[in-house]
C-alpha positions in Angstrom: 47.4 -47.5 -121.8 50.7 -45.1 -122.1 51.4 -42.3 -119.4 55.4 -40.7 -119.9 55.4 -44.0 -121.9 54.5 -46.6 -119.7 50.7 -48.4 -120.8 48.7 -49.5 -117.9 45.1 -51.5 -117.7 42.1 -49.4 -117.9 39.8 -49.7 -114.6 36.1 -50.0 -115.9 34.4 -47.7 -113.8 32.0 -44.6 -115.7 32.3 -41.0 -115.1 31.9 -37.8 -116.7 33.0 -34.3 -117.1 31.8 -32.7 -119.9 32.7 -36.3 -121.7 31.3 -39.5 -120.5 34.0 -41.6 -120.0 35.9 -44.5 -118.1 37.9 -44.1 -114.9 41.0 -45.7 -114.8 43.2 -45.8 -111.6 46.7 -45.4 -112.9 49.5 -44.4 -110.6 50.3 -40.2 -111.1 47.3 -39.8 -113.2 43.8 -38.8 -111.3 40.7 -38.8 -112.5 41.6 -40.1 -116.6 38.5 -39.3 -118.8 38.2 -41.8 -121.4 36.0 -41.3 -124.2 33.3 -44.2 -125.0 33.8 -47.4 -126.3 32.2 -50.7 -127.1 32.9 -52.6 -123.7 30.1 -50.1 -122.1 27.4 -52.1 -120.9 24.2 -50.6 -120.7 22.4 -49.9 -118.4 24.6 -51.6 -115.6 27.3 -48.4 -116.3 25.0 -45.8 -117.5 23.4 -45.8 -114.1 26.6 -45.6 -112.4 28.0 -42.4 -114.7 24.3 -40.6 -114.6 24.8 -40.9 -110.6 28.3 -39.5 -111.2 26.9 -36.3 -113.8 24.1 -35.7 -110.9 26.2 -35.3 -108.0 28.1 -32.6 -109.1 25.3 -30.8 -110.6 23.0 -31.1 -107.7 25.4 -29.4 -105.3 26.3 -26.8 -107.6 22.7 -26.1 -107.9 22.0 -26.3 -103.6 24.3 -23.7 -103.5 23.2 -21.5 -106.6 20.2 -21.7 -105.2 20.5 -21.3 -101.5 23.1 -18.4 -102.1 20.9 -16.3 -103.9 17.6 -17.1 -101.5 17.0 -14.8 -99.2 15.2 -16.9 -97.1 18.7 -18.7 -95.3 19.3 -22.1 -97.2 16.1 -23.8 -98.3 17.6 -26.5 -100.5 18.3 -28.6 -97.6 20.4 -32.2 -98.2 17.2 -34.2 -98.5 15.9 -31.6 -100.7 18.7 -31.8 -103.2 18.7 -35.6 -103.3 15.4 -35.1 -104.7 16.8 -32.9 -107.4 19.2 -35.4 -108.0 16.6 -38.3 -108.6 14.8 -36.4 -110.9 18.0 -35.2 -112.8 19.1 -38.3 -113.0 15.9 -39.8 -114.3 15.9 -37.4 -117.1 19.6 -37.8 -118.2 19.1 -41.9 -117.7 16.4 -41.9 -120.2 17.8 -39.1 -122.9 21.5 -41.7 -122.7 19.3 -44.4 -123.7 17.9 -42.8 -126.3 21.4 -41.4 -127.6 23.0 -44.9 -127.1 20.3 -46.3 -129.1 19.6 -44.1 -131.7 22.9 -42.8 -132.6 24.8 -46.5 -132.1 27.8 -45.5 -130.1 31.3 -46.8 -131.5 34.5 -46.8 -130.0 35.5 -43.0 -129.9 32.3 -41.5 -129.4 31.6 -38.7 -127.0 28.5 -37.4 -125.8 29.0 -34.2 -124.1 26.6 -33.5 -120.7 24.6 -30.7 -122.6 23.7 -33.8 -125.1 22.2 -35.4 -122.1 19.6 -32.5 -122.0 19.0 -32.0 -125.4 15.8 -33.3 -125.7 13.2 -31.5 -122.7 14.2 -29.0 -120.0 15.4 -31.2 -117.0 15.3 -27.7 -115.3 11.0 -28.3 -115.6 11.6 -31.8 -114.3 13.5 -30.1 -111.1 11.3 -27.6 -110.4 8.4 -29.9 -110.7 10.4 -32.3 -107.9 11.3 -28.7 -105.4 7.7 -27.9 -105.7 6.5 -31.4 -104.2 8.6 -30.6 -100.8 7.2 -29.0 -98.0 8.4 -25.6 -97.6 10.5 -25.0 -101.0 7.2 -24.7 -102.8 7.0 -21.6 -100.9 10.2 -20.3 -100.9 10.2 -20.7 -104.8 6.8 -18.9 -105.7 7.8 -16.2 -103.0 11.2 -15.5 -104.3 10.6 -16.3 -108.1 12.7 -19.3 -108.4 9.6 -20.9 -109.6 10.5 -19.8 -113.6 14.2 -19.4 -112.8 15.1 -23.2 -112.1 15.2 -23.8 -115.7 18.0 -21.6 -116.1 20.0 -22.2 -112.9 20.0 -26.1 -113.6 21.8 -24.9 -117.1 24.5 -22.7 -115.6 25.4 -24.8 -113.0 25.6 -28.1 -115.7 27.5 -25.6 -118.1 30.3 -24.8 -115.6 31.7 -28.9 -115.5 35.1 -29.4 -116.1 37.0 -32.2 -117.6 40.3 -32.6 -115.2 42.1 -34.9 -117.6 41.0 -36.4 -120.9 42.4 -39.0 -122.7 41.6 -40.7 -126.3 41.9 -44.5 -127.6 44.5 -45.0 -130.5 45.7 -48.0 -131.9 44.1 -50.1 -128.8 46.3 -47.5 -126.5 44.9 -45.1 -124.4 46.8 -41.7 -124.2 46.4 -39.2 -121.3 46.5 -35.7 -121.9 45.8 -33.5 -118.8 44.0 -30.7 -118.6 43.9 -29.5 -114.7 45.0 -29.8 -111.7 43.0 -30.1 -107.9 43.2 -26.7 -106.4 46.3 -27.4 -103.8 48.5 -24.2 -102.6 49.7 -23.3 -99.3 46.8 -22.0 -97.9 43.5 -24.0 -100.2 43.3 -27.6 -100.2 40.6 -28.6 -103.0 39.9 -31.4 -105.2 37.3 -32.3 -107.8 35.1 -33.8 -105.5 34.6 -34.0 -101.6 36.2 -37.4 -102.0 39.4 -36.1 -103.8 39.5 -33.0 -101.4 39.2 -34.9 -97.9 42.6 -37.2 -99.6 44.2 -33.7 -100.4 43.6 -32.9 -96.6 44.3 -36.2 -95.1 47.6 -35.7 -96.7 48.5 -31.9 -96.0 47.3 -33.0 -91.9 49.2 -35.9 -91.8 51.6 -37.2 -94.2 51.7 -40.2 -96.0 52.6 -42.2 -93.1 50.1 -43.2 -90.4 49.2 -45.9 -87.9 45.7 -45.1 -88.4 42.9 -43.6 -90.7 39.4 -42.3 -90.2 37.1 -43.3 -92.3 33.8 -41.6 -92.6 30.9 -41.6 -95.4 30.5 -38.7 -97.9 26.9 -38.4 -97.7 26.0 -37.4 -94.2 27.9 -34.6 -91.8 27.6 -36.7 -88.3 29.6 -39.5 -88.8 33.1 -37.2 -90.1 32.5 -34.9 -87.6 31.9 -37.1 -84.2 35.3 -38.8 -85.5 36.8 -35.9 -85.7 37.4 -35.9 -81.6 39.5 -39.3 -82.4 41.7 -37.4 -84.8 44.4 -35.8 -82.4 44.7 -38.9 -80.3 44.6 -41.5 -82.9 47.1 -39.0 -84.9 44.6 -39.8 -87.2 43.4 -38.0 -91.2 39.8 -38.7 -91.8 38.8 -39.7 -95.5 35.8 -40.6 -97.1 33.8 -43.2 -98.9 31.1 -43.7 -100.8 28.2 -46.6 -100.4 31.2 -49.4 -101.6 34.2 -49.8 -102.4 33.5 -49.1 -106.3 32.6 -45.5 -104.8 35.5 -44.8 -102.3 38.7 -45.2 -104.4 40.3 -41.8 -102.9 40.2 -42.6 -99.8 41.5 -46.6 -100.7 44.1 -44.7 -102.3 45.0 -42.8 -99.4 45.2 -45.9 -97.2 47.3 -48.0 -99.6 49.6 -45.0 -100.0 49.9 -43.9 -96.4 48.5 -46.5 -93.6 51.6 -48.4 -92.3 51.7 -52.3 -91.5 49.6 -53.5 -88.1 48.0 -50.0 -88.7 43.5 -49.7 -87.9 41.1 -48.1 -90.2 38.0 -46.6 -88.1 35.2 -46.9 -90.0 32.7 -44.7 -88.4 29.6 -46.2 -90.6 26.9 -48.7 -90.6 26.9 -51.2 -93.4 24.2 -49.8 -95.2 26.3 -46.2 -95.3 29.6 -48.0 -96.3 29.0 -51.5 -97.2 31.5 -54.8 -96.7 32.2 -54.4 -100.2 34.8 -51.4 -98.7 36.2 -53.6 -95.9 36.8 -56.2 -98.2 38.8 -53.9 -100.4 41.0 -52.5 -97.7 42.3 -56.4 -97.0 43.1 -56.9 -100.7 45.5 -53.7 -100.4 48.7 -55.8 -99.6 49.3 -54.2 -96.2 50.1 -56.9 -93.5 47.8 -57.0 -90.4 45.5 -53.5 -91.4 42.2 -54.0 -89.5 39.0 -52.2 -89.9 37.4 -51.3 -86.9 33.6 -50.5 -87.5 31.8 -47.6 -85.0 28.2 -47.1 -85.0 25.2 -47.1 -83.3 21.4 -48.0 -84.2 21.2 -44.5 -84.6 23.5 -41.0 -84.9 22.8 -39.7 -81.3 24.4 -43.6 -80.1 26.6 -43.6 -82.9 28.2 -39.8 -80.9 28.4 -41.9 -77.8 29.9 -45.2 -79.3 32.6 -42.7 -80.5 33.1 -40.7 -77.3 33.6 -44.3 -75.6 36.5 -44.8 -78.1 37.5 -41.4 -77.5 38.1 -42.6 -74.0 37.8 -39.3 -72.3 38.7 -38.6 -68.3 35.7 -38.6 -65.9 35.4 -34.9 -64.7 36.2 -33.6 -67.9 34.2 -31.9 -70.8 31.9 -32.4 -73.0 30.3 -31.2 -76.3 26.6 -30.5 -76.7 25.7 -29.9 -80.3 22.1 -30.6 -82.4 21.3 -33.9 -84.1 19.8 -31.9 -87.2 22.6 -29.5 -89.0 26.0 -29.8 -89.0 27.6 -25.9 -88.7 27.7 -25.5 -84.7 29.4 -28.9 -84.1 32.2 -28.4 -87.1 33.3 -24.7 -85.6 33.9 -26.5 -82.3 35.0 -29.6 -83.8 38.7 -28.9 -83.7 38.5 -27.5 -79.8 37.1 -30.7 -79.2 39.7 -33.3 -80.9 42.4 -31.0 -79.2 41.0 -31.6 -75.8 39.6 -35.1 -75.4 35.9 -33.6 -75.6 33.3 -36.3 -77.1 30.6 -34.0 -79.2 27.3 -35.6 -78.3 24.9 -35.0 -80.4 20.7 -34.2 -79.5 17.1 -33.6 -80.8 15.6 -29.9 -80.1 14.0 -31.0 -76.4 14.6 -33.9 -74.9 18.1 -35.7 -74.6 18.4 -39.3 -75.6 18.5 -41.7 -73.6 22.0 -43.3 -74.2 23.3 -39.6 -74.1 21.7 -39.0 -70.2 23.5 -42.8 -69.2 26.5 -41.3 -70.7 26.6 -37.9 -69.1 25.6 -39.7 -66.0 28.6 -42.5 -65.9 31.3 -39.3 -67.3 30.2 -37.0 -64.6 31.9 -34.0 -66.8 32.8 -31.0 -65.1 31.9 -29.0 -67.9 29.3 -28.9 -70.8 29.5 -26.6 -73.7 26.4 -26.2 -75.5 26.9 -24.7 -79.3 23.8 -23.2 -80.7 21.0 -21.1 -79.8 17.7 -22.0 -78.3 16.2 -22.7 -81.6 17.5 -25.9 -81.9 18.9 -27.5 -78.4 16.2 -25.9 -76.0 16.1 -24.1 -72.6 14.5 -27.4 -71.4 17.6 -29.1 -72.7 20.0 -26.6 -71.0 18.2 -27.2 -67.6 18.3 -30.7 -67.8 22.3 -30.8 -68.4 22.4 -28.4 -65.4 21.6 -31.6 -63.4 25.0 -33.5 -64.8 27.3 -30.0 -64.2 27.3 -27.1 -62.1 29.0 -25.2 -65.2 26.9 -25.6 -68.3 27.9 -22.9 -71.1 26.4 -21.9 -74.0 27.9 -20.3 -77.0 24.9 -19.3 -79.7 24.8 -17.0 -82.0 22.1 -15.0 -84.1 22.9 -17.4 -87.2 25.5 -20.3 -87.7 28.4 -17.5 -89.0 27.9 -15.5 -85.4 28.5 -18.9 -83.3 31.1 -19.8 -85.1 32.6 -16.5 -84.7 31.9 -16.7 -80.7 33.3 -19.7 -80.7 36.1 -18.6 -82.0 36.7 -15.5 -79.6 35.8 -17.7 -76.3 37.8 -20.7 -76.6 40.5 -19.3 -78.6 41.1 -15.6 -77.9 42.8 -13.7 -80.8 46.2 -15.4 -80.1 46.0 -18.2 -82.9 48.6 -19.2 -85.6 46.8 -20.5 -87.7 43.0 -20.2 -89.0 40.6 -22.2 -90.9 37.9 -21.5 -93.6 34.8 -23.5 -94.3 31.5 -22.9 -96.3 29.1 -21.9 -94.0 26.5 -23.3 -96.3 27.0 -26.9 -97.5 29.1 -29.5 -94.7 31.7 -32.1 -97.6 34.5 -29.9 -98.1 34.9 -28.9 -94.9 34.4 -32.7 -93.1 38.0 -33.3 -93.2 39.1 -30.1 -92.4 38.0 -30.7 -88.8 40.9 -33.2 -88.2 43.6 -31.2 -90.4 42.3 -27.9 -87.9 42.8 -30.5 -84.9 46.2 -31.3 -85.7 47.3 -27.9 -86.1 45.6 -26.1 -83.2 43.6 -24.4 -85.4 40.0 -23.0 -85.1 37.6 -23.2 -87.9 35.7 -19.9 -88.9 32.6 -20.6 -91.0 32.3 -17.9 -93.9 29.7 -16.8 -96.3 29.0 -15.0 -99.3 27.7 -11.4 -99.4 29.5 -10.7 -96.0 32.7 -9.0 -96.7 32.8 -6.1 -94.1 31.9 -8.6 -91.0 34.5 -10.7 -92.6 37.2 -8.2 -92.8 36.2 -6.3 -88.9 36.5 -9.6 -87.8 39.5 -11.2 -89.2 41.0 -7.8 -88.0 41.8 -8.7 -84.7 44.1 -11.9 -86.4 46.5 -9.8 -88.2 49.5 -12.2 -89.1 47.9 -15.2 -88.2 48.2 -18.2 -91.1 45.2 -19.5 -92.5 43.8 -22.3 -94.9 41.0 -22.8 -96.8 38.7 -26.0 -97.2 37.1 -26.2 -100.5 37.9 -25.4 -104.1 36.3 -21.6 -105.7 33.0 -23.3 -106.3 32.6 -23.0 -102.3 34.8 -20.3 -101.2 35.1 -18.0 -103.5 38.2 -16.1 -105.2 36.3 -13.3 -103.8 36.1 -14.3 -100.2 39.6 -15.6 -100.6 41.1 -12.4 -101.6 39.3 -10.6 -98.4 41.1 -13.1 -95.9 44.5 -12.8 -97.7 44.2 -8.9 -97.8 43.1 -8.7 -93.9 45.5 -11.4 -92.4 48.4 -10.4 -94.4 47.4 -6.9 -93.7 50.7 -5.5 -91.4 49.1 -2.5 -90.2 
């Protein structure tokens, strides 16, 4: 393999763009697309790249879809990985039949659109949505029903190859055709994976004692870390099921985590396997342990973190829901800056490991983020008995909390702000630590809302701001409005 004329060994790991291709791992180059040759082994790699084509279509198509609902967001995570079994099922079966009908050769591509040549995968996901409780609804009552079809085929058609590169002569050539979406105020990558590296590294360097580690598939591991960030001085990356799955955020750690330094692995081993540990010792960093946190579920996973955390008796804590992610990421940052654990809760009754927690922290404070529609009255009365000052900050919809949030414990003097996606959790998981480390709140923002956007970011004239995420989640559009209003002198 030749890069500026130096040939490396290809890393045997599928992908795709809008080419199926290899992965190889070659120092300077991300994310090389290599068209397909003869050493891919069905169906041992074809299940590997379909899982690769489905993620990114799957959340393109959560967020199509739940932008343009009017009923809030009803393609919820568990929702979505239905869409994605289905897609992948469908593209599985049409590479097999491409693979085996056409008799792929060395230098072969088959494009993602191929993959749906034959039958409308669209049917196939519509078919899945209407089997889950509640979308059925929400698609007959808003149409979606006969628009599926087509959404599945815009989101598929807006893929992107980031590099390419072809076989000649037994050599493999790159040739790259874009870059992640890094400036000084967005930090983006291809993926979530590739984005939480990008900022790891603008939080922290490329030198650290110690790393977060978090998986990429669920929101409450990242963001219960994320109160160990400011003291461990830690970036928080993330990882796939295995090592095979997690090589940003082994890259990061080879690159950045210094000798004697700890890797927290907030994960069980059936969210990131041993196969992950096993790869950080074969890094060639002297004395780099990995330091597993979790519980036999998330609510004891919050309080096996807060015990790390370490936090002062008498001090405060961080009441947020068990079920969606938005409240606890706006406080997230508030919390890591001041020792607060975030423990997390069902709608009505506190678990049990949280009450012997509360009881042996006896916190002088308790901040509750969310309305009564998902941590109850009952829930509120019950903290009352742990702290005379209980406070709630809830608004009518995630984007108002985060908002009051923002005005209580921050005021309007802040240097810097931070933008997340209000309506999907990866690109903003590592944010929470970069915020932390820079004082920053984080402001949850949405399509469609421009005026509230712009009467709110009034008030923070001058301040400095970054966004989490690359266009596909926070748009040009939305990005323009906070430019023009906080760079707005007057």
């Amino acid at each position: 393999m030749k890069s500026g004329g130096q040939e490396f060994v290809a890393a045997k790991r599928a992908l795709n763009g809008k080419a199926v291709a290899f992965v190889a791992q070659v120092p300077n180059v991300k994310d090389l697309k290599v068209v397909y040759n003869s050493n891919f082994k069905l169906p041992e790699d074809a299940k590997v790249l379909m899982h690769e084509v489905t993620d990114d279509i799957v959340r393109g198509l959560q967020k199509r879809i739940n932008d343009l609902s009017p009923l809030g967001d009803p393609i919820s995570n568990d929702a979505r990985d239905v869409m994605g079994k289905a897609i992948y099922q469908g593209m599985f079966a049409q590479f097999e039949y491409i693979a085996k009908a056409k008799g792929l050769i060395a230098g072969d591509v088959v494009t993602v659109n191929d993959l749906f040549a034959n039958g409308d995968v669209g049917v196939i996901v519509s078919e899945a949505l209407k089997a889950i409780p509640g979308v059925d609804t929400m698609l007959s009552t808003t149409g979606w029903d006969g628009k599926i079809s087509q959404a599945v085929r815009d989101v598929v058609g807006q893929a992107e190859v980031r590099t390419y590169a072809e076989l000649k002569n037994g050599k493999v050539y790159i040739n790259a055709l874009s870059t992640p979406e890094v400036s000084k105020h967005r930090l983006a990558g291809y993926d979530l994976y590739e984005t939480a590296r990008i900022i790891a590294e603008a939080a922290r360097g490329n030198r650290v004692d110690n790393v977060i580690v978090a998986p990429g598939n669920n929101w409450y591991n990242a963001l219960l870390g994320s109160v160990l960030s400011k003291k461990l001085n830690a970036p928080i990356v993330l990882a796939g099921r295995s090592a095979r799955d997690s090589q940003q955020a082994l890259e990061y750690i080879k690159n950045s985590i210094n000798e004697g330094g700890n890797v927290y692995l907030i994960a069980n081993p059936s969210e990131v396997d041993n196969s992950f540990v096993s790869a950080v010792s074969t890094l060639g960093i002297s004395n780099v342990s990995v330091k597993r946190l979790y519980g036999s579920n998330k609510d004891n996973t919050a309080v096996e973190v807060a015990k790390t955390l370490n936090p002062p008796v008498g001090g405060t804590v961080i009441i947020a829901s068990n079920a969606i992610y938005p409240d606890a990421l706006s406080i997230s940052s508030y919390a890591a800056s001041n020792s607060a654990p975030i423990l997390i809760t069902p709608i009505d009754t506190l678990p049990p490991t949280v009450v012997d927690y509360l009881q042996k922290l006896k916190p002088q404070k308790i901040i509750i983020v969310g309305g009564t529609g998902i941590i109850s009255s009952d829930i509120e009365n019950k903290l009352k008995t742990f702290s005379s000052n209980v406070i709630r900050y809830g608004g009518q919809d995630r984007y108002d909390t985060s908002r009051i949030i923002l005005e209580k414990l921050y005021g309007t003097n802040v240097n810097e702000l931070c933008f997340a996606y209000g309506g999907n959790y990866p690109d903003a998981l590592a944010g929470s630590a970069y915020a932390a480390a820079k004082g920053a709140p984080i402001l949850l923002v949405q399509p469609g809302k421009d005026e509230t956007l712009r009467s709110f970011l009034s008030n923070y004239k001058g301040s400095n701001y970054t966004v989490f995420g690359g266009t596909a989640v926070v748009s040009d559009h939305i990005f323009q409005v906070i430019k023009e209003t906080l760079e707005k002198t007057q």
